[in-house]
DRENPA-3360 file (N, C-alpha, C; in nm, 2 decimals, always signed):
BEGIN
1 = XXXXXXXX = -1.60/-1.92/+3.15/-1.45/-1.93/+3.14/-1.40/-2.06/+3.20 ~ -1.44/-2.08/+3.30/-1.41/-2.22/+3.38/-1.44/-2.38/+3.31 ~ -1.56/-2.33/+3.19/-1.60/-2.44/+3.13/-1.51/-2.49/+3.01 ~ -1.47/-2.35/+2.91/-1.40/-2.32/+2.83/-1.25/-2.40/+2.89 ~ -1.21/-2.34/+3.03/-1.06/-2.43/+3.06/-1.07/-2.55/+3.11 ~ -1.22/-2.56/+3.16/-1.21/-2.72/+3.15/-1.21/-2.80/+3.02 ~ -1.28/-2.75/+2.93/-1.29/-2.82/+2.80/-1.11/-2.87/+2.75 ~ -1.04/-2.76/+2.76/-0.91/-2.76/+2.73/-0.85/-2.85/+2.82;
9 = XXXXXXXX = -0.89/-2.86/+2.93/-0.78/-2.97/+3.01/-0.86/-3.08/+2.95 ~ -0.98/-3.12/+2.96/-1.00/-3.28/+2.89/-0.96/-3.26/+2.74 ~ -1.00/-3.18/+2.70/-0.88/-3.25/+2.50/-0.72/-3.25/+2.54 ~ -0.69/-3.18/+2.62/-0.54/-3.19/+2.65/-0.55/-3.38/+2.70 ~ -0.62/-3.34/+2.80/-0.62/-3.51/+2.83/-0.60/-3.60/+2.79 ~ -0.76/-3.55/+2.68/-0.72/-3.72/+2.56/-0.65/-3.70/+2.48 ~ -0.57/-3.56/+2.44/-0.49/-3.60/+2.31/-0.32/-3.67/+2.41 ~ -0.33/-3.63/+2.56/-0.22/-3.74/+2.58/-0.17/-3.86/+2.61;
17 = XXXXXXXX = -0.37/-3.87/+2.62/-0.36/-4.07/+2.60/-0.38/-4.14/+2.52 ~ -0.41/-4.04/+2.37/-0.39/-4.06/+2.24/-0.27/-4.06/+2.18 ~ -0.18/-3.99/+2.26/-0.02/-3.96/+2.24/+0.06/-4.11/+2.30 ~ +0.01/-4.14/+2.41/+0.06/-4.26/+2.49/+0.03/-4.36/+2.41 ~ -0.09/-4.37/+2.38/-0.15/-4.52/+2.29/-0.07/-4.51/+2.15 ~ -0.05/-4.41/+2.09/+0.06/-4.44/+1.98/+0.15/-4.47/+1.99 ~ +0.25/-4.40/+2.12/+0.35/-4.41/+2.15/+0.35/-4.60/+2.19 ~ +0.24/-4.64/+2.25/+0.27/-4.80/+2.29/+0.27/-4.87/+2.18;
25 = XXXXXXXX = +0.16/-4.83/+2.09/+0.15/-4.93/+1.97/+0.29/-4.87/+1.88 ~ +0.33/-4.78/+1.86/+0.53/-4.76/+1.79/+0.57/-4.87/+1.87 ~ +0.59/-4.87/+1.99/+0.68/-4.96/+2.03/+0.65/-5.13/+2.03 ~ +0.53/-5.15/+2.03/+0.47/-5.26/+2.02/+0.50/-5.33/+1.88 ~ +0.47/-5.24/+1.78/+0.53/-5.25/+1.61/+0.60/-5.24/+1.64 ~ +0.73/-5.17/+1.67/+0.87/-5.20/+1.65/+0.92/-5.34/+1.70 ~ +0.85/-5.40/+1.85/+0.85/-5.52/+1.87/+0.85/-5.61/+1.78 ~ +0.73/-5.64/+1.72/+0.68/-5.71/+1.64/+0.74/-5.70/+1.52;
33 = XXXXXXXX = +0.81/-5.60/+1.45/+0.90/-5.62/+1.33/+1.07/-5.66/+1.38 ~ +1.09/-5.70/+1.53/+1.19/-5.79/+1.54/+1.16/-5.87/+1.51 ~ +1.05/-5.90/+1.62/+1.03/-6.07/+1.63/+0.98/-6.12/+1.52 ~ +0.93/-6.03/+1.37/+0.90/-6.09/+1.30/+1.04/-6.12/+1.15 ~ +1.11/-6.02/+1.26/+1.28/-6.03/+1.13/+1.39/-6.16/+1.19 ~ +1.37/-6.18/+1.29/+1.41/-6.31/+1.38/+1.35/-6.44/+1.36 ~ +1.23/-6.41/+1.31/+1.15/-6.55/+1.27/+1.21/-6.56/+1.13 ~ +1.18/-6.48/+1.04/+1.19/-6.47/+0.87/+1.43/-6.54/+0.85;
41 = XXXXXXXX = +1.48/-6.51/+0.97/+1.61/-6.51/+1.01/+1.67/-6.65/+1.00 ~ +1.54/-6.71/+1.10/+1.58/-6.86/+1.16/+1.49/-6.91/+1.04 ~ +1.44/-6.87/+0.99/+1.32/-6.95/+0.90/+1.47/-6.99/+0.78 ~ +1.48/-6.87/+0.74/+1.64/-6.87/+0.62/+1.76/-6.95/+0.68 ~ +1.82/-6.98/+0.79/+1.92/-7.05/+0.84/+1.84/-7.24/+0.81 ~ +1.71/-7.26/+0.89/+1.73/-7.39/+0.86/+1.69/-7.40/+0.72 ~ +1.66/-7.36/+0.63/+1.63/-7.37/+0.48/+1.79/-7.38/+0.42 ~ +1.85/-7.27/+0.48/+2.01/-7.33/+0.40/+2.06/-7.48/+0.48;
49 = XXXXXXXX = +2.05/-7.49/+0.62/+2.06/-7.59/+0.66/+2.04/-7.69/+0.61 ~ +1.90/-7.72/+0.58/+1.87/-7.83/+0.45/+1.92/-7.85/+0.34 ~ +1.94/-7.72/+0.25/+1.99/-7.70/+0.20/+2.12/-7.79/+0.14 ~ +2.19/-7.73/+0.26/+2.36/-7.84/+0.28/+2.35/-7.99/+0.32 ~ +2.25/-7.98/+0.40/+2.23/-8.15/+0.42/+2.22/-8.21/+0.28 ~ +2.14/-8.16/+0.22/+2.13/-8.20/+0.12/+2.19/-8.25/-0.03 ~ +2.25/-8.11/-0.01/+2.40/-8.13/-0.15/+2.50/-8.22/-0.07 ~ +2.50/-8.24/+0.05/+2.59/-8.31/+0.13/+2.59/-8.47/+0.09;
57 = XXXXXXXX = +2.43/-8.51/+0.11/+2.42/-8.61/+0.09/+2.42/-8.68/-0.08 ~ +2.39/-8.54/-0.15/+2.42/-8.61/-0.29/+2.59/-8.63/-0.32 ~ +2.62/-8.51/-0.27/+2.80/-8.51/-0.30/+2.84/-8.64/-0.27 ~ +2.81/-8.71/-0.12/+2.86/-8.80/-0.07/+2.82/-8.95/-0.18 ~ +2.68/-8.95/-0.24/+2.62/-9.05/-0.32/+2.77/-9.03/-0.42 ~ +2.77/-8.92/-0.48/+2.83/-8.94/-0.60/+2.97/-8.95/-0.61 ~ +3.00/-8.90/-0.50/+3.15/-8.95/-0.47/+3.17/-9.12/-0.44 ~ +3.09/-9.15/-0.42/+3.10/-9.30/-0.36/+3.04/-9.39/-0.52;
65 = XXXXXXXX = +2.99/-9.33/-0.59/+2.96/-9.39/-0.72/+3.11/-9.37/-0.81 ~ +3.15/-9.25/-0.80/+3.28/-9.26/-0.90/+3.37/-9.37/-0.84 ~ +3.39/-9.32/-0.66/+3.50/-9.42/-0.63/+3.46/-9.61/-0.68 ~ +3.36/-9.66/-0.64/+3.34/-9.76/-0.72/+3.36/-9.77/-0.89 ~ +3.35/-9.69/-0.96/+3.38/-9.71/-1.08/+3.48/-9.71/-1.13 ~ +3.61/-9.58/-1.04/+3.76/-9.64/-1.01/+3.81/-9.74/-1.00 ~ +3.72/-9.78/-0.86/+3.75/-9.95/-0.83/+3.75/-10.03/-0.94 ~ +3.66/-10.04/-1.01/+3.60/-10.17/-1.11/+3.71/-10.17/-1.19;
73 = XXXXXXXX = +3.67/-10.01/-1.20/+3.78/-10.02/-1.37/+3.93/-10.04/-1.35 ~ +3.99/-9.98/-1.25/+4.13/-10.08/-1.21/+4.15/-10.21/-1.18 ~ +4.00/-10.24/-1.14/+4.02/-10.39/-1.05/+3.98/-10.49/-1.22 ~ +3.97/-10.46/-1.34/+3.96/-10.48/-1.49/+4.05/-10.52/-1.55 ~ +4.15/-10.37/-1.53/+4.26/-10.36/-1.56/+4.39/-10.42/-1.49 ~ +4.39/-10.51/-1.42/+4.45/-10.57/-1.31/+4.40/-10.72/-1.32 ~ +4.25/-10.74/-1.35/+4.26/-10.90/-1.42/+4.34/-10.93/-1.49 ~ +4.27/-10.82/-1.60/+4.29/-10.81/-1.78/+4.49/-10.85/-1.76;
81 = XXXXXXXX = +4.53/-10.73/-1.71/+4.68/-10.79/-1.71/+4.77/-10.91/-1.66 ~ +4.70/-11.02/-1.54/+4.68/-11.11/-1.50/+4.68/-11.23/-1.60 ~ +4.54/-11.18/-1.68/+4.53/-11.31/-1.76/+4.58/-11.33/-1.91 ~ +4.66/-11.18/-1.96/+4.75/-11.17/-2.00/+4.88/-11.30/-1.96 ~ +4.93/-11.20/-1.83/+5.05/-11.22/-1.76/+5.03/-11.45/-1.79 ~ +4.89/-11.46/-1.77/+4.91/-11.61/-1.72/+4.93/-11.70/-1.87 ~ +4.87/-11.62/-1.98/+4.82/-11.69/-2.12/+5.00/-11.71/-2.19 ~ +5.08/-11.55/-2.14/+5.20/-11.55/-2.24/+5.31/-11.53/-2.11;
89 = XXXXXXXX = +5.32/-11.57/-2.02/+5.45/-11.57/-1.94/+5.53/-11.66/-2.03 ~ +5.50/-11.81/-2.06/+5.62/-11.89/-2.09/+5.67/-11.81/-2.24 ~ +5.60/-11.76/-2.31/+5.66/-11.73/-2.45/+5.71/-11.61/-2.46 ~ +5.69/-11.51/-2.30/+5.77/-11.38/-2.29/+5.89/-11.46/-2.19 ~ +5.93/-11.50/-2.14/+6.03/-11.57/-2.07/+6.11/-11.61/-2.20 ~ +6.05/-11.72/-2.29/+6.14/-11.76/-2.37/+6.18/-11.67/-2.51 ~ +6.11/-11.55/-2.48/+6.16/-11.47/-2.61/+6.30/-11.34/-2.56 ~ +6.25/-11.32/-2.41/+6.34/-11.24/-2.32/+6.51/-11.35/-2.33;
97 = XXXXXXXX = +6.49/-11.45/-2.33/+6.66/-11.55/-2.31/+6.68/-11.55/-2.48 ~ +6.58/-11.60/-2.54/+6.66/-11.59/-2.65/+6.72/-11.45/-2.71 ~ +6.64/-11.39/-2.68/+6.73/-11.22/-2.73/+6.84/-11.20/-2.62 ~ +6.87/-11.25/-2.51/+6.97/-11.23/-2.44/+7.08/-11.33/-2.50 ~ +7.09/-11.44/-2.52/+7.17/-11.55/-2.55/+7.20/-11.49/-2.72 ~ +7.09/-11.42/-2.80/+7.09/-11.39/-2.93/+7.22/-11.25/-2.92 ~ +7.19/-11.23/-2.82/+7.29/-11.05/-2.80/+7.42/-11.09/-2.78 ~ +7.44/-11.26/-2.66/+7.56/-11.23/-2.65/+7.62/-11.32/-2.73;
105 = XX = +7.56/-11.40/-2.83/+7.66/-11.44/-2.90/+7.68/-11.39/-3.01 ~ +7.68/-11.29/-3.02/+7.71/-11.16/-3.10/+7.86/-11.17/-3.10;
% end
């Protein structure tokens, strides 16, 4: 009988350091699926990070290509009316007095 209750206290035994050792490795896994949700976390933050750097730096290219093509093309439009302005000043001068002089001797 004494062998029989000994037998029972050692399987009692190891099934409660079989109980413990699962119980460490749950918690150990449960560790490990933070630290592995925390990595996969920070892994996704600098990927968008780049991400933005990135459409950042194209936005900025292409904003700075339109603004130069604004430029040009007013800075065209602003010769072009210059050398206008230089070719027919005297014959818009003299067509502005004669319609004035033409009105008032009406």
């Amino acid at each position: 009988m004494d062998e029989v209750i000994s037998k029972i206290l050692q399987m009692d035994e190891t099934a409660r350091k079989m109980d413990e050792e699962a119980q460490a490795e749950k918690i150990a896994s449960h560790e490990e699926v933070k630290k592995k949700r925390q990595e996969v976390y920070e892994q996704y933050l600098e990927n968008a990070k780049a991400h933005v750097e990135e459409y950042k730096t194209k936005a900025k290219k292409d904003y700075e290509s339109t603004w130069k093509e604004t430029v040009k093309h007013y800075d065209d439009i602003s010769k072009d009316l210059e050398r206008k302005f230089a070719n027919n000043k005297d014959r818009w001068v003299e067509e502005i007095v004669n319609g004035v002089l033409s009105y008032n001797s009406q």
